[in-house]
C-alpha positions in Angstrom: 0.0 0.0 0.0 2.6 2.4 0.9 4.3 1.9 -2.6 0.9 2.6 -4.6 0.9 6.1 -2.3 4.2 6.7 -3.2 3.8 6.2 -6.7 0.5 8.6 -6.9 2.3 11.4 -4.2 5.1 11.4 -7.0 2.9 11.9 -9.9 1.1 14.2 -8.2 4.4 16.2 -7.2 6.2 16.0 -10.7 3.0 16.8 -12.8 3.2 20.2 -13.0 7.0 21.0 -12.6 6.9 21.4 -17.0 3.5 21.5 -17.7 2.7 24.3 -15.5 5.6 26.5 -17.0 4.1 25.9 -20.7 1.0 26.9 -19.4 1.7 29.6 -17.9 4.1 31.1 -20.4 7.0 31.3 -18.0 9.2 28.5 -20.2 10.6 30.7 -22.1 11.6 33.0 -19.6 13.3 29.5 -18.2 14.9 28.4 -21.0 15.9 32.0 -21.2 17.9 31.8 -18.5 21.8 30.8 -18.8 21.8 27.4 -17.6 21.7 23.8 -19.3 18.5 21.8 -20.0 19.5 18.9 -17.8 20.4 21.1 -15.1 17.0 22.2 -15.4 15.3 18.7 -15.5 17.7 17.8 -12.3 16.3 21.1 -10.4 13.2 20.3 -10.9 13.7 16.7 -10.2 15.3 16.9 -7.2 12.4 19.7 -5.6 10.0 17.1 -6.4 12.2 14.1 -4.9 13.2 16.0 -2.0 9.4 16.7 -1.2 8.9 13.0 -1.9 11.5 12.3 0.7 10.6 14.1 3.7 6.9 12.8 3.3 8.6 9.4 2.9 10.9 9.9 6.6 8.1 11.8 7.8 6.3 7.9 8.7 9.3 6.9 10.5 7.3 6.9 13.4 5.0 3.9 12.3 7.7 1.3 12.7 8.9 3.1 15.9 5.1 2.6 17.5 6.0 -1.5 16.3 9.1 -1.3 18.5 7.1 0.4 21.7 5.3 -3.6 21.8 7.2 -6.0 19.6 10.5 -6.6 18.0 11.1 -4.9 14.5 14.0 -5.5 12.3 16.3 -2.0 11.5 17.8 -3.8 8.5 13.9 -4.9 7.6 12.6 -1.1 7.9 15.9 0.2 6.4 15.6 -1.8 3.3 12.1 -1.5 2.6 12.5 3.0 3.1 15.4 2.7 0.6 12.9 0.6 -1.5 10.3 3.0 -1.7 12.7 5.8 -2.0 13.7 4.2 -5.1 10.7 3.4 -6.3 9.2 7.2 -5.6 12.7 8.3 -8.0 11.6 6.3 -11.1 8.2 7.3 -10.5 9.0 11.1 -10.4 11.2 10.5 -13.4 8.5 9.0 -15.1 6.0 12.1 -14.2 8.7 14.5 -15.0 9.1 13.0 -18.7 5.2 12.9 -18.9 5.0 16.7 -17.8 7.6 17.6 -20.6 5.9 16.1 -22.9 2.0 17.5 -22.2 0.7 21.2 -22.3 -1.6 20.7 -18.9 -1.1 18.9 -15.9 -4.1 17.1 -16.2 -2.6 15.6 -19.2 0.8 15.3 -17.7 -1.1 12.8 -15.0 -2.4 10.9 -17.6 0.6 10.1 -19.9 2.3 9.1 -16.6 -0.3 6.5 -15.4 -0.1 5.7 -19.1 3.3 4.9 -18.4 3.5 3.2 -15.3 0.9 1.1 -15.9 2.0 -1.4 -18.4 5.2 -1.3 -16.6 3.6 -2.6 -13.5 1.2 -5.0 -15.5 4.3 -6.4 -17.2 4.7 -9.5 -14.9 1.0 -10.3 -15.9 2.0 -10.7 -19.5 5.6 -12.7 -18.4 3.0 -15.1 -16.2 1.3 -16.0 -20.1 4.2 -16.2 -21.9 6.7 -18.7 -22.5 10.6 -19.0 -21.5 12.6 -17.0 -21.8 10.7 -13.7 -22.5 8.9 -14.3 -19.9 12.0 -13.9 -17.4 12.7 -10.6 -19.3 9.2 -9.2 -19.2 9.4 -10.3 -15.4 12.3 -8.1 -15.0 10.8 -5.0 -16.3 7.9 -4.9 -14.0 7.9 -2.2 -12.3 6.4 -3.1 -9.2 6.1 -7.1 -8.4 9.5 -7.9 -9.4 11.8 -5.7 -8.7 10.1 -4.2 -5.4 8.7 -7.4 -3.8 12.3 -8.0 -2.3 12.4 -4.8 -0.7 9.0 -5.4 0.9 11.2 -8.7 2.2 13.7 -7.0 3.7 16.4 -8.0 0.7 18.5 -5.7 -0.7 19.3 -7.0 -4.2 21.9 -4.9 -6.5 20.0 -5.8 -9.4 16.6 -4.2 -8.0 18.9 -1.1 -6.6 20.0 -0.6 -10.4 16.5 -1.4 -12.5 14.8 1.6 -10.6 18.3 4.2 -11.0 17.9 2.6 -14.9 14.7 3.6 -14.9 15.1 7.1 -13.2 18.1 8.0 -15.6 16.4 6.9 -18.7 13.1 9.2 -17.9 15.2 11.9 -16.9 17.4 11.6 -19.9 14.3 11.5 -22.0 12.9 14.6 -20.0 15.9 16.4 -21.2 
């Protein structure tokens, strides 16, 4: 549950960060301005992952109210935080690239859940299919795949680099 929250809070945040400056006019008083296009993308990427971030900490205190009565794993609550930290990056990369590519923000939403959506549905399809592109498709889901070992308390490399993959490529596509 927490990662579907995450997912919308960082669509929500990153839907507006282009689309709103097209429709207000103020882009070309941006692109005006004497700094690099991907310096721009990261600035705006960053405000919207930092805002992601704090909300993310800010529910520290759940697993601390576990501890007052029971027994809770650091490692465990570490792993999963990182995972949904990573998880709220692609997904604000992902609604970044959709909010450079529409002229509202209403838009912007909806190319991004046009997005994310087939990514996440993608171990669906690999469940149909036949070896081996059903391993591959499995490894491009966005969600079931490649965050369910973070919900398990395992940090895998591979999982660490799909959703930086993922963030660079939408953030290199933003650009």
């Amino acid at each position: 549950k927490a990662s579907a929250v995450t997912m919308f809070a960082a669509i929500a945040l990153s839907m507006r960060l282009v689309a709103e400056e097209r429709q207000t006019g103020t882009l070309t008083l941006l692109n005006t301005v004497p700094i690099r296009d991907r310096e721009i993308v990261l600035g705006k990427f960053l405000s919207a992952f930092g805002l992601l971030v704090v909300m993310t900490l800010l529910t520290i205190y759940m697993p601390l109210l576990i501890l007052v009565n029971g027994k809770v794993s650091w490692g465990h609550i570490l792993v999963g935080y990182t995972g949904l930290l990573l998880l709220g990056a692609a997904a604000t990369a992902i609604g970044l690239f959709a909010s450079t590519l529409a002229r509202s923000q209403v838009v912007a939403v909806i190319i991004a859940a046009l997005i994310i959506a087939p990514l996440i549905l993608l171990w669906m399809v690999a469940k149909a299919v036949d070896p081996p592109l059903n391993t591959f498709l499995a490894g491009l889901a966005f969600h079931h795949e490649n965050f369910r070992p973070f919900m398990e308390g395992i940090l895998g490399v591979e999982h660490v680099v799909y959703y930086l993959a993922v963030t660079y490529f939408f953030l290199l596509a933003a650009t």
